[in-house]
Backbone as JSON Lines, residues from 0, in Angstrom:
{"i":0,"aa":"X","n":[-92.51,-18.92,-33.8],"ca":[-91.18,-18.95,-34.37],"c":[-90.51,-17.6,-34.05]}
{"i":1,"aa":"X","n":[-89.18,-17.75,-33.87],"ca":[-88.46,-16.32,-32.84],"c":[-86.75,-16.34,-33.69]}
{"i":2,"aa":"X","n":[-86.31,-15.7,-33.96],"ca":[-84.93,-15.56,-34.16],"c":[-84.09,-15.61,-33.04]}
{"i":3,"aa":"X","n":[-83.52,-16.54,-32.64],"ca":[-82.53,-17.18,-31.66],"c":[-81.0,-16.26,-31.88]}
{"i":4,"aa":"X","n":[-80.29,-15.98,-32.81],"ca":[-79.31,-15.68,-33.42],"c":[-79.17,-15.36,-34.28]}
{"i":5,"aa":"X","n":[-78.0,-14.63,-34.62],"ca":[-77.52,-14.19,-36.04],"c":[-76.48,-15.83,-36.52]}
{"i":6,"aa":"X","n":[-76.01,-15.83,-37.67],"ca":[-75.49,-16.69,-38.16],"c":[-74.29,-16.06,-39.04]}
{"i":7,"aa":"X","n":[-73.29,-15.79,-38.35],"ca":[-72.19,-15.02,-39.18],"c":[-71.91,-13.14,-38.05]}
{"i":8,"aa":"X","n":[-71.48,-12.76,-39.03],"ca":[-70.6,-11.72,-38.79],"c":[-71.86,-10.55,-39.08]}
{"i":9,"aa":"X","n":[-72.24,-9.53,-38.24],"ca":[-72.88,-8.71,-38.72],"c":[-72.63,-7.71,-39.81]}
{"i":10,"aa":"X","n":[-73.48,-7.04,-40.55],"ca":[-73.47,-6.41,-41.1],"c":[-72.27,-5.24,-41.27]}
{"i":11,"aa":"X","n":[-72.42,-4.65,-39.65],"ca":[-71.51,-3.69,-39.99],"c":[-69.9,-4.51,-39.78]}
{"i":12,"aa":"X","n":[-69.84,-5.42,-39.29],"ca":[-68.32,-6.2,-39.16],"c":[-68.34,-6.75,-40.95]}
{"i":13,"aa":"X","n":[-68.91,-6.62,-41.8],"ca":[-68.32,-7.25,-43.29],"c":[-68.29,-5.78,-44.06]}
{"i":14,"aa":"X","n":[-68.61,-4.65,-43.29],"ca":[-67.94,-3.2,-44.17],"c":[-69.34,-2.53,-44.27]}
{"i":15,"aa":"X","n":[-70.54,-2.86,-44.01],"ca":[-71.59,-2.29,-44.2],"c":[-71.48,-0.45,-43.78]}
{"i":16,"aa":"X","n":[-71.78,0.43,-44.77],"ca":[-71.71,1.58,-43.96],"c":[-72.63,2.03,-43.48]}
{"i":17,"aa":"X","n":[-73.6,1.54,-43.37],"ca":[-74.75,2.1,-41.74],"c":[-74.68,0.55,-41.36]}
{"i":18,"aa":"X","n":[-74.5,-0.22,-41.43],"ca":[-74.7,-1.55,-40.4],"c":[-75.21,-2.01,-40.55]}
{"i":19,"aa":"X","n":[-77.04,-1.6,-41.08],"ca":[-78.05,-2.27,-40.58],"c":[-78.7,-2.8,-41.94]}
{"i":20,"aa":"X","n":[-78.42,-2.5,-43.61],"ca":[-79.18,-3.2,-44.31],"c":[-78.25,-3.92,-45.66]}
{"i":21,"aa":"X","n":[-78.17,-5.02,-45.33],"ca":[-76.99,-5.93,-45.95],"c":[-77.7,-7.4,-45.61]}
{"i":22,"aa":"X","n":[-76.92,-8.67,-46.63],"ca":[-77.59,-9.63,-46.57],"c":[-77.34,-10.42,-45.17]}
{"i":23,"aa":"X","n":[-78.11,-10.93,-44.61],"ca":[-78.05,-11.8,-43.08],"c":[-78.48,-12.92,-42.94]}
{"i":24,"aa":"X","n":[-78.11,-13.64,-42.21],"ca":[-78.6,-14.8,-41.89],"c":[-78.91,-15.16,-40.5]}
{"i":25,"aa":"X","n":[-79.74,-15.93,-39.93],"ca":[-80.65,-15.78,-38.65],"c":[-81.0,-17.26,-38.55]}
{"i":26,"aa":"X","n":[-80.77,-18.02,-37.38],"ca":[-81.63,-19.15,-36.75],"c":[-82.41,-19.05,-35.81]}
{"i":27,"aa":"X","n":[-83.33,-19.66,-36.23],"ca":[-85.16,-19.72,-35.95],"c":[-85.17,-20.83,-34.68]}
{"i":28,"aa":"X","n":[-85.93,-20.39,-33.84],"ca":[-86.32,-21.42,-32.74],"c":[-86.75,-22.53,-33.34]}
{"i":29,"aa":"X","n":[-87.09,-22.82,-34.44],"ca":[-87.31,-23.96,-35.0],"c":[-86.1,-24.91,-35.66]}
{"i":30,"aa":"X","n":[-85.03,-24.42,-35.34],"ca":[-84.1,-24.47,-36.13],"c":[-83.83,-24.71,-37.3]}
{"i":31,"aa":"X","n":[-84.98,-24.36,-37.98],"ca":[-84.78,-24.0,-39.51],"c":[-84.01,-22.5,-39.59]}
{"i":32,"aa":"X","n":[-83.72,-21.51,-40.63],"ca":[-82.75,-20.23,-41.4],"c":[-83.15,-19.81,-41.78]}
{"i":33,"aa":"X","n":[-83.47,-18.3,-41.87],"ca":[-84.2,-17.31,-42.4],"c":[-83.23,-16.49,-42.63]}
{"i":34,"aa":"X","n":[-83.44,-15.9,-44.16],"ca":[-81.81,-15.27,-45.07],"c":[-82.7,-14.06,-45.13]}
{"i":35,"aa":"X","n":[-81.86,-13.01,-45.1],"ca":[-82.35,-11.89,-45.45],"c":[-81.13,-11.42,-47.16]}
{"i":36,"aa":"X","n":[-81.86,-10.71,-48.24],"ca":[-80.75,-10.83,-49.42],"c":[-82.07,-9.91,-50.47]}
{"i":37,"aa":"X","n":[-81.12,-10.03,-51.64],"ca":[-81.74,-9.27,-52.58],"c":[-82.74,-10.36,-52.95]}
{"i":38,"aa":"X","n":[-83.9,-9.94,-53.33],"ca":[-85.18,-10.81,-53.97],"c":[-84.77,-10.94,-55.71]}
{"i":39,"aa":"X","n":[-84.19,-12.38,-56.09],"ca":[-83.98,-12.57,-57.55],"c":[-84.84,-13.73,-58.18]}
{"i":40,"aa":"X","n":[-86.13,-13.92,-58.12],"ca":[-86.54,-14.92,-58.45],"c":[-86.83,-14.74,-59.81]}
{"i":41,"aa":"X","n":[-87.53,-13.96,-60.31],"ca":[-87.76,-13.78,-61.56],"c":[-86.34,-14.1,-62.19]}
{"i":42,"aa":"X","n":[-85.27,-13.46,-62.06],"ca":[-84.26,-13.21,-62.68],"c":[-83.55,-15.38,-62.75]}
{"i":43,"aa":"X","n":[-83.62,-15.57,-61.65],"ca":[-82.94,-16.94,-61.6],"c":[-83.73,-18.49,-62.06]}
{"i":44,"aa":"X","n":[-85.23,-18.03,-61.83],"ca":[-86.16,-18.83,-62.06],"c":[-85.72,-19.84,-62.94]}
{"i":45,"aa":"X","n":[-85.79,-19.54,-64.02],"ca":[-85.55,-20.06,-65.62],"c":[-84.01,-20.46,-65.42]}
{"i":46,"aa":"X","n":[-82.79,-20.78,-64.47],"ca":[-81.85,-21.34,-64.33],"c":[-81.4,-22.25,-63.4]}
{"i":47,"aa":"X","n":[-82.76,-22.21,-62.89],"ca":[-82.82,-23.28,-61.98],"c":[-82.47,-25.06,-62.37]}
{"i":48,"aa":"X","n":[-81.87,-26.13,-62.14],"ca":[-81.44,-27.05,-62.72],"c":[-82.46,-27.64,-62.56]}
{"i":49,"aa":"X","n":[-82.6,-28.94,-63.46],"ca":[-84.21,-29.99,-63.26],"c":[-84.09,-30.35,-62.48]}
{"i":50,"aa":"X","n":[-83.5,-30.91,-61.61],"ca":[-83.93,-31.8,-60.03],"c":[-83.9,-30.46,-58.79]}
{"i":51,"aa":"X","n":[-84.13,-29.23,-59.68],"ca":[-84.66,-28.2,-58.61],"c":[-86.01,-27.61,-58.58]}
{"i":52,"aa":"X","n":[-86.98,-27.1,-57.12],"ca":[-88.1,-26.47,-58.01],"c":[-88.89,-25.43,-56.75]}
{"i":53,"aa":"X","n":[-89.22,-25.02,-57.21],"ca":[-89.45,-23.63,-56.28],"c":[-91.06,-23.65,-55.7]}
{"i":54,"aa":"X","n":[-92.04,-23.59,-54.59],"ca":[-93.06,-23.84,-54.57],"c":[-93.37,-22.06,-54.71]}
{"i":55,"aa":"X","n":[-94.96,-22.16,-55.08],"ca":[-95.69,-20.94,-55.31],"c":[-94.95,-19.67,-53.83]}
{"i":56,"aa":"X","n":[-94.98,-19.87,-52.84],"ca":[-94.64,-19.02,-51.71],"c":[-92.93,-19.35,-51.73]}
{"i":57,"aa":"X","n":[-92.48,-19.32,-52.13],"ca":[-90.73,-19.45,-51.9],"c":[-90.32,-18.02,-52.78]}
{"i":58,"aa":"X","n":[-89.27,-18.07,-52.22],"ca":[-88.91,-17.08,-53.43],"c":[-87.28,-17.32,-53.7]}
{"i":59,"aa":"X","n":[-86.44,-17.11,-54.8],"ca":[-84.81,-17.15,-54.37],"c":[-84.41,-15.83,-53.96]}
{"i":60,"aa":"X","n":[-83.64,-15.97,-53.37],"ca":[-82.62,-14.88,-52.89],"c":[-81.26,-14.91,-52.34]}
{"i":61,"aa":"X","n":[-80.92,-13.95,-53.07],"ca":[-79.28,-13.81,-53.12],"c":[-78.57,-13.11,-52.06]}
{"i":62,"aa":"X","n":[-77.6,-13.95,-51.56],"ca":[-76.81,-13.35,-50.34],"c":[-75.39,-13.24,-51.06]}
{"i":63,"aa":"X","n":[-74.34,-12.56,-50.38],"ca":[-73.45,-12.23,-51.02],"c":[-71.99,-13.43,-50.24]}
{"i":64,"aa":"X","n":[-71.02,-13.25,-51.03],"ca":[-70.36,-14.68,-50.33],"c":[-69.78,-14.46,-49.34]}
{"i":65,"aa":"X","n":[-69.43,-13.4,-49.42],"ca":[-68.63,-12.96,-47.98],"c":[-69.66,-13.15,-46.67]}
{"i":66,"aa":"X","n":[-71.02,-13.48,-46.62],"ca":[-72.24,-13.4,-45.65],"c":[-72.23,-14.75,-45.36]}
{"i":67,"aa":"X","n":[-71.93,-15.83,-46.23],"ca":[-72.2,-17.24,-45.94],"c":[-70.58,-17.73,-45.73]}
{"i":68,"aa":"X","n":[-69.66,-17.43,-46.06],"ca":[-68.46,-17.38,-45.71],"c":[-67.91,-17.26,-44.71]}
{"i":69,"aa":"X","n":[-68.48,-15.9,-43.81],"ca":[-68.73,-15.52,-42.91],"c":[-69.19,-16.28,-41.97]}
{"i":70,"aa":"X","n":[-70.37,-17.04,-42.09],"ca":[-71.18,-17.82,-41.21],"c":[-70.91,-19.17,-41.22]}
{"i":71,"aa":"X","n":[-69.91,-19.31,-41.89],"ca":[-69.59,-21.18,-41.78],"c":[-69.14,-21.43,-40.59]}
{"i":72,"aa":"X","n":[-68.44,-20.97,-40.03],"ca":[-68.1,-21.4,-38.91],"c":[-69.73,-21.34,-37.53]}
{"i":73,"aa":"X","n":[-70.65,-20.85,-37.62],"ca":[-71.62,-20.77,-36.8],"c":[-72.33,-21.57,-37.16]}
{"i":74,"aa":"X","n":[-72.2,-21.85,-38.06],"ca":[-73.67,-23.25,-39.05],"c":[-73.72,-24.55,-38.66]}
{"i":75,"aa":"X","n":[-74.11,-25.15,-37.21],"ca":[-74.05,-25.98,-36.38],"c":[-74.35,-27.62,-37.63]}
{"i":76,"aa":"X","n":[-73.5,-28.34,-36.55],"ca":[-72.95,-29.35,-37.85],"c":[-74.33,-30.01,-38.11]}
{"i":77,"aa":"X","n":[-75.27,-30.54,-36.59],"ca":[-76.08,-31.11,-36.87],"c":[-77.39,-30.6,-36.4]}
């Protein structure tokens, strides 16, 4: 598995002031998404809705909106 692309606007194009550590998003030669973001699982766990559920290795994490906002237009339809 290899990171093919970014997915959105880099870091330093959404105001980042060194560029390089801000939330991202990335497509995988598998074409599955790998998010880079703050680690909130503990914090969100317990608000998770019932028809949601998290396996032991997952974790949530928070990207900011301007990052996925950003990337809608790259987020291939199918």
């Amino acid at each position: 598995m290899k990171i093919v692309r970014r997915i959105g606007a880099a870091p330093w194009e959404r105001g980042s002031q060194t560029g390089q550590t801000c939330p991202d998003i990335f497509e995988l030669s598998d074409g599955n998404f790998a998010v880079i973001g703050r680690e909130a699982t503990a914090e969100l766990d317990g608000e998770l809705p019932p028809d949601a559920a998290r396996a032991d290795d997952e974790r949530i994490v928070v990207i900011t909106r301007e990052t996925l906002l950003r990337a809608k237009t790259d987020i291939p339809e199918h």
